[in-house]
N, C-alpha and C positions, 0 to 999 in steps of 0.2 A: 531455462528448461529446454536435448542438441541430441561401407563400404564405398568404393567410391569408383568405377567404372564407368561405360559410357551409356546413358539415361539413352542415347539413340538403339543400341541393342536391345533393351530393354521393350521399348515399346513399334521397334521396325521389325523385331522378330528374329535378329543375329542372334539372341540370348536370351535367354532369361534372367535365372536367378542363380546367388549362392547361398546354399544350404548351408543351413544352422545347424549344430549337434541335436538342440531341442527340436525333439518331434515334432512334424510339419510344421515349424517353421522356419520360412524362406525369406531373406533379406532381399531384395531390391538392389543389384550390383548398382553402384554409382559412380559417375564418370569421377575419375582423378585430371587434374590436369597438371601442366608442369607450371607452377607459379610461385615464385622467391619473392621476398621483399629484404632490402638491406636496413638495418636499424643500428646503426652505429656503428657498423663494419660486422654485425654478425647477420648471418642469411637464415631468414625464417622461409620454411614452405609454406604454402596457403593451396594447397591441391584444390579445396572445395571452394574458392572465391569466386565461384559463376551463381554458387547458392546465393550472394550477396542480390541477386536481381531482386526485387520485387515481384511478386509471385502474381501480381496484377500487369504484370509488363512481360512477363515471360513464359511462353506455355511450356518450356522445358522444365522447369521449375515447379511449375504445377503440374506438369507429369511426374515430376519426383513428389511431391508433396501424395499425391492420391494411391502411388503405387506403395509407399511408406505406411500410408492410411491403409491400406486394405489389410496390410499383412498385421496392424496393430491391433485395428478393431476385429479384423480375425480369431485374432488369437485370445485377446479380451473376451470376445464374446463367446469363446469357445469353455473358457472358466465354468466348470456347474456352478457353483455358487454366486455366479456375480446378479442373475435375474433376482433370485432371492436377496440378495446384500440392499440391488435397487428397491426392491419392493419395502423394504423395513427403512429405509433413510427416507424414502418416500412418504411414509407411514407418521413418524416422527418429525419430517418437515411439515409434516400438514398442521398447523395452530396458527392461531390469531397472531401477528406482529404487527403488535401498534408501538411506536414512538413514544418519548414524550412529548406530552404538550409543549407548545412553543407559541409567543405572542406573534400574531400578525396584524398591529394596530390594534384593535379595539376587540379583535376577535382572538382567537385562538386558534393553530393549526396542529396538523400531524400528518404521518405517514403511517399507511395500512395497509398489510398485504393479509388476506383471506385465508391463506394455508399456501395454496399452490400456484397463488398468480403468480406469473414470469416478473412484474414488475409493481412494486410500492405503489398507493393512488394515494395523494393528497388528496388530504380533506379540510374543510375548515368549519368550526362551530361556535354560534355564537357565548355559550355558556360553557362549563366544564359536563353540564347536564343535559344540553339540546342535540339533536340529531345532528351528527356528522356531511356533511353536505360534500359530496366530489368535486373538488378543484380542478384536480388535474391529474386522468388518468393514461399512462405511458403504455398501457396495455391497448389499446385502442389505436397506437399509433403505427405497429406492425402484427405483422399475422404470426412473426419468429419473434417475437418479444424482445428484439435486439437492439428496438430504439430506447435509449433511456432517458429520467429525468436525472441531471446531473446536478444542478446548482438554482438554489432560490435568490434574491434581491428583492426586497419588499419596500414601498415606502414606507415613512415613518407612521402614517396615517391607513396604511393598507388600503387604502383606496387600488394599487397598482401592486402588480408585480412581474417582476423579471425572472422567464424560469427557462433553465442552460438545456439544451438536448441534443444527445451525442447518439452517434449513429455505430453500428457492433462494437462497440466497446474502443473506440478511436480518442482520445485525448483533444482532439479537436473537435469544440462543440460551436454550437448557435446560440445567441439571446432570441428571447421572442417577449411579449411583452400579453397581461391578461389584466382586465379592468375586473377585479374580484365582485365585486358583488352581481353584476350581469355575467359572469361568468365568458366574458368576450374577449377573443383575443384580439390585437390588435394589429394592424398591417405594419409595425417594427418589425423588425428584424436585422439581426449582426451576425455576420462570418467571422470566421478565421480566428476565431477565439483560442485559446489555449492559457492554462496555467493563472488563470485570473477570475475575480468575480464583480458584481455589481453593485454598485451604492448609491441612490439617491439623495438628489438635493431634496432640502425641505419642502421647497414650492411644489412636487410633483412635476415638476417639467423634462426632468428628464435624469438621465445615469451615467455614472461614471463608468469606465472597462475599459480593459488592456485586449490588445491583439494584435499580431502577427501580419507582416504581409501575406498575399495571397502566393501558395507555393507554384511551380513552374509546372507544365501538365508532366504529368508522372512521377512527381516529386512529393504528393502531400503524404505518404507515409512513411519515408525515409530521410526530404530535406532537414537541415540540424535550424532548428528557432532561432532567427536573429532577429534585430530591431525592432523587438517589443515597443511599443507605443500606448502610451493613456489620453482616451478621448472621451469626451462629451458627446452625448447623443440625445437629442431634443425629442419628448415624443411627438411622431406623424411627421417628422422628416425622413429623408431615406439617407443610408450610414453614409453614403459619397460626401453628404454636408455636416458629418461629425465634426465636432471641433476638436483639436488636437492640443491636450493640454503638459505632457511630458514626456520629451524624449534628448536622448543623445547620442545623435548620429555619429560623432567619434568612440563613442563605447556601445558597439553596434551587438554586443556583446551580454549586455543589461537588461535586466528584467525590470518592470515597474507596472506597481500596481495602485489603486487611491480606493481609500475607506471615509467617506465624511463623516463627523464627529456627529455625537447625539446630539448636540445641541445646535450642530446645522451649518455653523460657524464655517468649520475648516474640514479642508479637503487633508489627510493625510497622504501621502506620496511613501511607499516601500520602494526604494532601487536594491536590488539584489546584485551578486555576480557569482552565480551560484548555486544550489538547492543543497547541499551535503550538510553544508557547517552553519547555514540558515543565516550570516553574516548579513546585515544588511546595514544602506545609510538609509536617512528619513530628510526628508522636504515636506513643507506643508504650506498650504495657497490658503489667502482670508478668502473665503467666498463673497464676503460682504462688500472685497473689490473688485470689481468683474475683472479689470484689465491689470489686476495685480499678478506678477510673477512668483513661481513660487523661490519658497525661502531653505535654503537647506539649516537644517537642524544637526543632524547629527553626519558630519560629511566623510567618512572612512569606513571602511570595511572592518573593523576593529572588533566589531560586537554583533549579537543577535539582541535586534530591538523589535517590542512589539509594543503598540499603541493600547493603552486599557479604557484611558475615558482621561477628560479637561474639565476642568473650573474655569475659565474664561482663558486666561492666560497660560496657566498652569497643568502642564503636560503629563500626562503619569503613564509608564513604559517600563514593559520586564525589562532586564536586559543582563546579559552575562558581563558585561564589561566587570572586569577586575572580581568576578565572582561565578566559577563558571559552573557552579548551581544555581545562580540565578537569584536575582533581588529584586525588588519593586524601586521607582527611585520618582522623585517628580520633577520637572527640567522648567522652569519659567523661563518662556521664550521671550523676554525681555531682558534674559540675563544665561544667554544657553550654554555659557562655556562651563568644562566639564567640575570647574573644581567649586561651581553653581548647583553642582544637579544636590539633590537631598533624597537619602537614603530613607525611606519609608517603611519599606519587608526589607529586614535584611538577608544576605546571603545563610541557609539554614543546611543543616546535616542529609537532609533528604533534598532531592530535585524539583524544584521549578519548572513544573510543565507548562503550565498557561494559565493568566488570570482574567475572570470578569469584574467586572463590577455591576454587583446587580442589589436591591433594594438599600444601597445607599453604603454597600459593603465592597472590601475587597475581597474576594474570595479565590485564593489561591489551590491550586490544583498540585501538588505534591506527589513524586515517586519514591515512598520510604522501602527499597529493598526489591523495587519494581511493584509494590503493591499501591493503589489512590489512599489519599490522605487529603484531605481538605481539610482547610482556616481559613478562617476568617477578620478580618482583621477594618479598625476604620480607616479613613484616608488620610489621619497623622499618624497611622503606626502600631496604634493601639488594637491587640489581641482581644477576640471578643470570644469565639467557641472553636472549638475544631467539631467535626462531625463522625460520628458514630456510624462504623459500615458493621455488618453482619457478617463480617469473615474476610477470606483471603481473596480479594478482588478488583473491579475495577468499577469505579464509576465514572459519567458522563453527563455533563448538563450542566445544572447551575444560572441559565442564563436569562436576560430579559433584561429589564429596563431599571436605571436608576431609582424609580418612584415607586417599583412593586414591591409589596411584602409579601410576597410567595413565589417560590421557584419550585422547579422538577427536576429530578437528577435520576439515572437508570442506574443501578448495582450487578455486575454480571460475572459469574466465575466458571470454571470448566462445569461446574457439577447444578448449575444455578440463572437458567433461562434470565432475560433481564427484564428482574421486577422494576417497576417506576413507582418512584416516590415524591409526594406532596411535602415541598420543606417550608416551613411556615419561616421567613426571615427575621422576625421581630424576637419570637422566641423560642429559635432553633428544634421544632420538634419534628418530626419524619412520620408522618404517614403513608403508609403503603396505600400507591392509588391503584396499580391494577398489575398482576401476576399472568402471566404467558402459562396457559395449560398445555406442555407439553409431557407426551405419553414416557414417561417412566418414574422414575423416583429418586427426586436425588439423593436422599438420604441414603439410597444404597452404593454410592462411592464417595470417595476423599481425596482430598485438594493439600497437598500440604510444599512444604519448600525445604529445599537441600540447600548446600554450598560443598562448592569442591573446589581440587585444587588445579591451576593450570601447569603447563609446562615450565612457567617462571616462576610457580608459587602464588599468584594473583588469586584472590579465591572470588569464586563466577556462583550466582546463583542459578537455581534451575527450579523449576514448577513440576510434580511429578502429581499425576491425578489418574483412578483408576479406581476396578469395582474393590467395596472394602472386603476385609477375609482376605486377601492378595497372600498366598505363600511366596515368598521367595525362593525359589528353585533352581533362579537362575538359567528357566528356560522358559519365561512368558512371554510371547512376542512385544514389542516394545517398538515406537514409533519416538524418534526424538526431533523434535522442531525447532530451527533458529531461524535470524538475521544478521546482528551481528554486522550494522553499516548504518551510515546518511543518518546518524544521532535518533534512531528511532528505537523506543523499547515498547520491547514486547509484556502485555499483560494478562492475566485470566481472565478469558472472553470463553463466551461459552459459545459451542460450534454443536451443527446435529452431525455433522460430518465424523468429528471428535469424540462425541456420547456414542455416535454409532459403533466407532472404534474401538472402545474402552467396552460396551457390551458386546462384541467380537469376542470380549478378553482380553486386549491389550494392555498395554501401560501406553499414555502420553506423555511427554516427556518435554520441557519444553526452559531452553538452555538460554539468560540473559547474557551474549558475550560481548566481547569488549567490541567498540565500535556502533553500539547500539549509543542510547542518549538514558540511561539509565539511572548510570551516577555523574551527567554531567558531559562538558565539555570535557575534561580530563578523559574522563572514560571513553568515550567520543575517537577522541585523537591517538588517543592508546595503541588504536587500529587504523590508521589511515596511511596512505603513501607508502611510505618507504617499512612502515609497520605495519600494515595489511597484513600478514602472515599470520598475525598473532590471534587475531577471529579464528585462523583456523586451527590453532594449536588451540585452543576452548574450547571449540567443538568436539574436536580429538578427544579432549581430555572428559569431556562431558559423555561420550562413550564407551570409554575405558573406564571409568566412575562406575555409572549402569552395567557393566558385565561386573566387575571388581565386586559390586553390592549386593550381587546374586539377583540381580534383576531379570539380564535377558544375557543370553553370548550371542555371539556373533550371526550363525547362521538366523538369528530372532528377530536383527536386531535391524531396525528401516530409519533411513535418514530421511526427511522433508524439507521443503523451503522454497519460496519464491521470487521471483526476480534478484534482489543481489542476495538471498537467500539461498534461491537455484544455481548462482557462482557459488556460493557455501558448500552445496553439496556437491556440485562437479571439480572443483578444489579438493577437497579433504577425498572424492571417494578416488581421484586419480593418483592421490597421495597415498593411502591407506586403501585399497582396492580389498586386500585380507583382512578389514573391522567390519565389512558391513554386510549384512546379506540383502539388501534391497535397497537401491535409490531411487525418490522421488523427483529430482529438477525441475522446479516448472518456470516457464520464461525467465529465465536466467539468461546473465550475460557472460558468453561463455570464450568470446575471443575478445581477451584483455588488451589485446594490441592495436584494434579497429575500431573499437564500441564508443570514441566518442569523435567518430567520423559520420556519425547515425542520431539524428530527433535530437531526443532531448540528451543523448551521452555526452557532451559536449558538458552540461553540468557535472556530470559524477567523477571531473577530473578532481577535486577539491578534496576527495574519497581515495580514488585510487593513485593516482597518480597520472601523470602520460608516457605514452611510449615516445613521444619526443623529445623526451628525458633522458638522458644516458641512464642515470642510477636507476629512475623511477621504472625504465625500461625492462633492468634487469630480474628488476622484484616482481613485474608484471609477467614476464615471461615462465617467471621462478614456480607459479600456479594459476596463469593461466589455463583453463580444461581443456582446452581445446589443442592447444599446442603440446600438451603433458600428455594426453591417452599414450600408449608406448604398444608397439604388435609385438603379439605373443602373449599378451597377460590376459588373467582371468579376473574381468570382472564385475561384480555383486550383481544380480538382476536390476536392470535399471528402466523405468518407464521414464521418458524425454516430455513433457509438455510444452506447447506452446499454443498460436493462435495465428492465425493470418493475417488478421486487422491488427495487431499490438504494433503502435507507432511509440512506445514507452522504450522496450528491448524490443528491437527491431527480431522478427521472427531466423534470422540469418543465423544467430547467434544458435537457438538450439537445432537448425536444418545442417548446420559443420558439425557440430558437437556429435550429433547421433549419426553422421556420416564414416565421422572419422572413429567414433565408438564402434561401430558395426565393420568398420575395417580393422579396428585392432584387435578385438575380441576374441580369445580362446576358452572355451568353452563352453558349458551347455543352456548356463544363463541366459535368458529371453534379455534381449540389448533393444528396446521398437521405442518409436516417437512416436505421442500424439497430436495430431496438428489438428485445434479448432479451425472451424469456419465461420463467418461475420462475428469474430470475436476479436479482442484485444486482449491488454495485459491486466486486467481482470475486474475494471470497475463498469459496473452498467450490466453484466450478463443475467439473461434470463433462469429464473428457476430451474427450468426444465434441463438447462443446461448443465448448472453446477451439480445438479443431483446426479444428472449420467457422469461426468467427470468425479465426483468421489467414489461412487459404484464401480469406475474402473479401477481407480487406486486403490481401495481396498481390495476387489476381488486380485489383484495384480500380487497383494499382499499376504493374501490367505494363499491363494498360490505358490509364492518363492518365498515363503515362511512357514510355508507344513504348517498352516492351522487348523485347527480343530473347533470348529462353529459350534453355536447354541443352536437351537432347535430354530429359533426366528432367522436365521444366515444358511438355512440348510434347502 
């Protein structure tokens, strides 16, 4: 989510501004400089590469960031309808969000937010029927709601737990450590975390976690993650005396993380080299021998393996090898070579998203078409029930502990707040345990699903939900959302953002393309590297479908998306500038030929390719946004999002984008960025926050979409 002059005029008084066609308003001149890179013998410019500073290291930089901000929220807040849009999402955000239940030891816990706290409060109780008691409330811990809780670690016994807290929305968090029933935290504590979580030994003595060397001063939101390491942490030591239990400093490059087994036994070990195609190898340590080394199990990059649960010996692990839907398989580490392992779930027509095991079952988590599907199955193989959802959706849960005979899973769709249901595991019945009252009705809109065709004939699904009665006219404003990258699919999640949307009038629109993890590895890879392009011929074609249908045309018609989402739409709308009449970018990574010189980009080579690739170079450049904007063109109304804190996509990426957007742009379309403050690239933000950032995107929308509001938007 991304003119170019000299930032010194701007604020010494030589200059000011240049004028937009749209009434008052004024772009922010921005320095150009002269700056070339050579990439295989051909010369790229990089005018705005001073924007590359850290906005905490440069106050020129944050003069261009506030002068950007003025004229944004300016003109945002200049929209009549956008006070009213906040008032009604506001309205609608206000309901109980409780969790499901979840075991911690002997007790039971959740997450609850009130209506309008900026942040979730754990709680924990001892029955399904006793008072909720506050664990741990993140609301308490800043006066801007910006600290969050990021990640639980519990023992097995709940006597302890480890809970992660990340500061504006930064990916680099802290452990701290809370003795539950005294409700006391304890003097632990751990830096420099990133990308990893917590697992206790049996004994309660202490936890397992990965983390990061300490970055250089000025470096923690830009330097790229190297030399992950897993250590042991004893409690009531200080982290300097961690024990360091796996690393390799020749592949300084590797990720690793350690989950120990329910049964206390073994340490798991994930080596990654990667995040895109999830590939990982496995080692695992007997804990039963202190000064035993660990064992690699699975030693290649070959496959995505995840650990489900042990029987002493006997290992049981998803994993796409030779099935890249994915199969359940059991490996007896007495005998681990491959043409040992035993096939248990085998490879099925629908996707293998992840499996638990929980009251003495396999229960696998299924994408039939992008919608959940759960089975269940024993630990030889044996089909035992699938489970009955109430429509076009998604669920979540399922989990707990080998011995229990009752689980919770959430159901949630565009039209359908997420009820939580009681699943008795013995003999598969669903009782609904408690419904989210949120102010409208969903019976009065519908959820249903297309397929179209793409540019090669591939046919893509798409989610299309909106109020029922909908005439096609083929001029309803219409809002279409992808991804389309890093093997992730997209499901019917219900949003107040999105209801808001859809009682505006709209259509939501919402496009499975290739490169997501939908149907699979295959699907996956469809779109990667040197085939990247192909995302956005889906996209395209998922547009021209919706006008084609009598849905929306063009001037109706608003692209969405976030982070490699936000390359989605800064791709396709630099490609196609005449399909769209409105783009959303939000922290998107928008300059393809740098972005894995930054954090964590350095993984999403796996995805896109490198610019130190000859070919790979070519395809990068081919759509990259940021290099593609072209002067002279007109195009679509486009609001830029980012955040200041986002060490995900470094914030650089959309401060060039809407730089060089604002210098290319011919005509009367509003071209503005908005840049958060103590925020990131979007996990951890407070309430109050997201609710002002949808109120601007919609009212941005009723605006450069000529809409015509309900009486509640007016």
């Amino acid at each position: 989510m991304f003119r170019f002059i000299c930032l010194a005029f701007l604020f010494l008084g030589l200059g000011s501004f240049i004028r937009a066609d749209e009434p008052n308003l004024r772009y922010p001149e921005t320095k150009r400089i002269d700056h070339t890179d050579d990439y295989h013998g051909v010369k790229v410019a990089d005018p705005y590469r001073w924007l590359e500073t850290d906005v905490r290291e440069s106050k020129e930089v944050a003069e261009w960031v506030a002068a950007e901000n003025k004229v944004t929220f300016g003109y945002l807040h200049s929209i009549p309808e956008r006070d009213a849009i906040k008032r009604r999402i506001t309205e609608l955000w206000n309901y109980e969000k409780i969790s499901a239940p979840f075991r911690m030891g002997p007790r039971y816990a959740l997450t609850k937010n009130d209506g309008l706290q900026n942040q979730a409060v754990l709680y924990t109780q001892e029955t399904l029927n006793s008072e909720p008691r506050v664990l741990l409330d993140p609301n308490q811990w800043s006066k801007d709601g910006t600290v969050a809780l990021t990640q639980l670690g519990a023992t097995k016994d709940g006597k302890y737990v480890a809970y992660g807290v990340s500061e504006a929305g930064s990916d680099w968090m802290g452990w701290k450590v809370m003795h539950v029933s005294s409700r006391k935290t304890l003097t632990d504590e751990i830096r420099w975390v990133k990308f990893g979580g917590a697992s206790w030994t049996h004994d309660n003595n202490g936890f397992f976690y990965s983390r990061y060397p300490e970055p250089k001063p000025g470096q923690k939101f830009q330097a790229r993650p190297f030399n992950q390491k897993l250590f042991y942490h004893r409690l009531g030591t200080p982290q300097s005396e961690d024990v360091l239990v796996y690393h390799r400093p020749e592949q300084s490059a590797w990720g690793v993380n350690g989950t120990v087994t329910d049964d206390g036994r073994y340490l798991i070990i994930y080596i990654s080299d990667g995040t895109t195609s999830r590939k990982s190898r496995i080692a695992y340590k007997n804990l039963n021998e202190p000064y035993g080394i660990p064992v690699d199990l699975i030693d290649n990059f070959e496959s995505s393996n995840f650990f489900i649960y042990n029987d002493g010996p006997i290992f049981y692990f998803q994993t796409d090898l030779k099935s890249p839907r994915g199969r359940v398989v059991a490996i007896d580490i007495r005998q681990p070579d491959r043409k040992s392992w035993k096939t248990i779930v085998p490879e099925a027509a629908a996707t293998l998203e992840r499996v638990n095991y929980t009251g003495n079952l396999l229960v696998c988590h299924y994408l039939k078409d992008a919608r959940t599907q759960v089975k269940m199955f024993r630990l030889d193989g044996r089909f035992v029930r699938e489970v009955d959802f109430p429509g076009i959706g998604t669920s979540a849960g399922f989990g707990g502990r080998p011995a229990d005979t009752e689980t919770f899973y959430t159901f949630t769709s565009f039209n359908a707040p997420g009820r939580t249901y009681r699943y008795d595991l013995l003999t598969g019945e669903s009782k609904l345990f408690r419904e989210p009252k949120v102010k409208f009705n969903p019976d009065d809109y519908e959820v249903r699903q297309v397929f179209y065709k793409s540019k090669d004939g591939t046919k893509i699904p798409m989610f299309l939900s909106y109020k029922k009665g909908l005439e096609l006219s083929g001029d309803v404003p219409t809002l279409l959302y992808a991804y389309g990258g890093f093997n992730i699919s997209l499901t019917p999640m219900f949003s107040v953002a999105k209801l808001a949307w859809m009682e505006m009038g709209g259509v939501y629109a919402q496009a499975n393309l290739r490169g997501g993890g939908e149907y699979g590895q295959e699907w996956h890879h469809a779109a990667t590297r040197l085939n990247r392009p192909k995302a956005y011929e889906d996209f395209i074609a998922a547009a021209e479908w919706l006008i084609e249908n009598k849905y929306t045309r063009t001037e109706r018609l608003a692209i969405q998306g976030g982070s490699n989402g936000g390359l989605l739409v800064g791709a396709v709308m630099c490609k196609r500038p005449d399909l769209f009449g409105a783009c959303l970018p939000a922290v998107g990574v928008m300059d393809m030929l740098r972005f894995h010189k930054f954090t964590a980009g350095r993984f999403w080579v796996d995805d896109y390719g490198s610019s130190d690739d000859p070919k790979e170079f070519k395809v990068l450049l081919s759509y990259s946004p940021y290099h593609n904007l072209k002067e002279g063109t007109r195009y679509p109304a486009t609001l830029v999002t980012t955040a200041d804190h986002d060490d995900r996509v470094v914030p650089s990426h959309s401060f060039k984008f809407a730089a060089q957007l604002q210098h290319c742009h011919s005509g009367s379309n509003p071209v503005v960025i908005r840049i958060e403050t103590r925020a990131g690239h979007g996990a951890g933000r407070p309430t109050a926050m997201i609710i002002e950032e949808a109120a601007d995107a919609w009212a941005f929308l009723a605006r450069n979409l000529n809409m015509k509001l309900p009486a509640a938007y007016r």
